[in-house]
N, C-alpha and C positions, 0 to 999 in steps of 0.2 A: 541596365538590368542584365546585360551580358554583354560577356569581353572574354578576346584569347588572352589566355595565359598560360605556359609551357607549365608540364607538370614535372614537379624533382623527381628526380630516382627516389624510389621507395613507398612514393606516392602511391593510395589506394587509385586503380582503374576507375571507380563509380564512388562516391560519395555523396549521399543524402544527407541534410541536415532540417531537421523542424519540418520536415514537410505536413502540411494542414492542406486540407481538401474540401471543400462545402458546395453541396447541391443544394441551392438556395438557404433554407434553416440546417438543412441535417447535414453536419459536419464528418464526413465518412474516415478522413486520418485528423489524425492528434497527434501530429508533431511526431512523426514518423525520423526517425534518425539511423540509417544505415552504412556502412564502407565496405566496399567489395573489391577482394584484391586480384590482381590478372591471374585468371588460370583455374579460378576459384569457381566452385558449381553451390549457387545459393536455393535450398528447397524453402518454398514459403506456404506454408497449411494453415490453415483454416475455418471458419464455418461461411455458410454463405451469407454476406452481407459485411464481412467482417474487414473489410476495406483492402483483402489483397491484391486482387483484380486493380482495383484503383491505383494502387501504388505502380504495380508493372506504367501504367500509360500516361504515368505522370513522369517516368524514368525519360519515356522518350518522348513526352510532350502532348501524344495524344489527348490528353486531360493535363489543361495547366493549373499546377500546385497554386492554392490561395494565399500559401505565405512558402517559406522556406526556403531552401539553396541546393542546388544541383549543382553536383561538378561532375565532368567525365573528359580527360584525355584532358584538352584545352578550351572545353567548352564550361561557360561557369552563367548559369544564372540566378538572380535571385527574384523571391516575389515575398509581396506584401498583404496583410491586408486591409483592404479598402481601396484599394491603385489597380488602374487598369493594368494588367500582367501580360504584356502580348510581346513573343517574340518575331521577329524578323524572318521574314520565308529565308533568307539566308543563313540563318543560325539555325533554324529547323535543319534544310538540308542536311549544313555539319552533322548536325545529330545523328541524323537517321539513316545520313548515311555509315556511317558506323556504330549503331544497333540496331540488330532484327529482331523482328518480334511476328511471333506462328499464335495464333487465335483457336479459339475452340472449333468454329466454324473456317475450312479450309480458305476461303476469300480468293478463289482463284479466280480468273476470270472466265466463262465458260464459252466464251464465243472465239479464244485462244488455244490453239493445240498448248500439249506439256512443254515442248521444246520452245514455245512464244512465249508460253506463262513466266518458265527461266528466262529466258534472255531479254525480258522486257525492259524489267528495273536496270540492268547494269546500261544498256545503250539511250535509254532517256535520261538517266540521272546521275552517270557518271560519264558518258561519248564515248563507252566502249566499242569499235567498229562491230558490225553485224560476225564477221567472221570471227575475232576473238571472243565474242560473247556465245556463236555455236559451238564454236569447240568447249569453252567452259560447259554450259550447260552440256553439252554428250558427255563431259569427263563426270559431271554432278549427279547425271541418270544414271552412270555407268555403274556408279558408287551404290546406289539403292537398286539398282536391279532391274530400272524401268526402262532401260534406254530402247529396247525394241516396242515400247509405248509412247517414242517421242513425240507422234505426229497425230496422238491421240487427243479426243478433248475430254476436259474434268467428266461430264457425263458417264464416260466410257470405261471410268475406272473406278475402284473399290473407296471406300472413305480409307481404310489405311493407307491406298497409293497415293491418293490424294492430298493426304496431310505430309508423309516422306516429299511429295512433289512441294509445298506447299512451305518446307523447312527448307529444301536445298534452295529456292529462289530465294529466301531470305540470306543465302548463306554464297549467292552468286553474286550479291553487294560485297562480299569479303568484311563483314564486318569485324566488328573490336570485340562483342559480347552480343549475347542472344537473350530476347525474352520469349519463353515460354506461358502461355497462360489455358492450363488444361487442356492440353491438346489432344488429351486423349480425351476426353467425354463424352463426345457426341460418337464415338466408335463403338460397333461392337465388341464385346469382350474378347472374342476372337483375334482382332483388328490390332489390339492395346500391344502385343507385344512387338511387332515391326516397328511402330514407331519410338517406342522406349528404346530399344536397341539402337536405333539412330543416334539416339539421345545419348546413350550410354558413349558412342562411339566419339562422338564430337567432347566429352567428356574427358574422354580417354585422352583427347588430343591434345589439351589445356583451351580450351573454346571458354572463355569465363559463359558463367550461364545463371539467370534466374529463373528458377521455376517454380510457379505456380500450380501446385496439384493434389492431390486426391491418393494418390500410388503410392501409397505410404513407401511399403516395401522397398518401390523402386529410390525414390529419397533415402531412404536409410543406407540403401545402399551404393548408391552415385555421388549425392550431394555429400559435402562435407561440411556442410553448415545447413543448421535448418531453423526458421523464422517461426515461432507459431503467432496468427495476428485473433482478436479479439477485439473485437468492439473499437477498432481502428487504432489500434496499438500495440508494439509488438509485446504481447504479455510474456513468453518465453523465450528464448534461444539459447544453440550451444551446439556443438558436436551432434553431426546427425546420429550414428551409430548410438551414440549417446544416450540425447534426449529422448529418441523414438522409443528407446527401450524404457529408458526410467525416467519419466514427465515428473517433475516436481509441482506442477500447480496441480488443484482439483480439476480444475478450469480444463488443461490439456488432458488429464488425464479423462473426463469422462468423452471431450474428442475422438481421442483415440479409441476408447473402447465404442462407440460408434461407428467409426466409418471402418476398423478392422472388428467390431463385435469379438472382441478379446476382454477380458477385464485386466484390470492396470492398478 
């Protein structure tokens, strides 16, 4: 069910193919079919229930695909259905450790200062010595503005620090691509723009990225492609700037005029 294999030049970074998804009867993707090319920032929108959440955690294994084929870099699996679908805690690793992925909820651990939170993943799961993994994580705080909060714990700071802290660990693995899945939610409004910014920034860098969100505005204007999902199937996409502005389905359009209360 997986195997390496080198990827050619020109090769998309992340390719889905058929990916199906089912919680016992209720089949959440429908043959879900994606390509995402390095450097590329992917916005995927929504209603709730409409299987995007699913797909980000199927990208990195969290939730294994019921049927389909994943490839990413050199890592390729496929799954069926009716067959037990289970990978290898070694092919996990590969995975994961080259994509990160920041959750609605910051997932820090709270009994770890900032500076432990960072440097945790890189020295268990990759043997980065303790010293190389400090310095990284002060150059990671230095970047977001926290580093005289190193020795703090998650309690001690705002949910927007929290979630900036909570994206640079992910981003201390060095990974290939980032999944994002509403990271901004559970924030105050107030809150939403530090960590967009972040976002913007790692953007700016060529960070391939998918995200998953709600900010409209902010996709229209970061991403350069953007997903709209529906009843576990990508019903629209194209150019964000694009789409955002002029939705061709009814479907996207009366979306959009919901969650911006615009009409479209």
């Amino acid at each position: 069910m997986t195997r390496s294999e080198q990827p050619q030049d020109g090769t998309p970074l992340l390719k889905l193919q058929n990916i199906e998804k089912s919680f016992g009867d209720v089949k959440v993707l429908k043959g879900v079919s994606v390509e995402v090319e390095r450097g590329e920032i992917v916005a995927i929108i929504g209603g709730s229930g409409s299987g995007k959440s699913t797909l980000l955690r199927c990208v990195n294994l969290m939730e294994v695909p019921s049927a389909g084929r994943i490839e990413f870099q050199n890592f390729v699996a496929e799954f069926a259905e009716g067959r037990k679908n289970k990978i290898s805690g070694e092919h996990l690793r590969q995975l994961r450790t080259q994509i990160g992925m920041v959750f609605q909820s910051y997932n820090l651990w709270p009994h770890k200062t900032v500076m432990e939170n960072v440097m945790h993943a890189p020295m268990i799961v990759k043997g980065v010595s303790r010293r190389d993994a400090a310095e990284q994580a002060e150059q990671l705080l230095a970047r977001i503005g926290l580093a005289e909060r190193r020795n703090h714990y998650p309690s001690q700071l705002s949910g927007g620090q929290q979630q900036r802290v909570a994206i640079v660990r992910a981003l201390a693995m060095q990974p290939k691509a980032m999944l994002f899945d509403e990271v901004t939610s559970a924030l105050d409004p107030e809150l939403v723009g530090e960590v967009l910014s972040l976002m913007a920034e790692l953007a700016n860098e060529g960070m391939t990225m998918l995200i998953v969100t709600h900010e409209i505005a902010f996709a229209r204007e970061v991403s350069s492609r953007t997903l709209f999902f529906d009843q576990g199937v990508i019903a629209e996409s194209g150019p964000s700037k694009e789409l955002l502005r002029n939705p061709q389905s009814d479907r996207m359009r009366q979306f959009l005029s919901r969650v911006l209360h615009e009409t479209y």
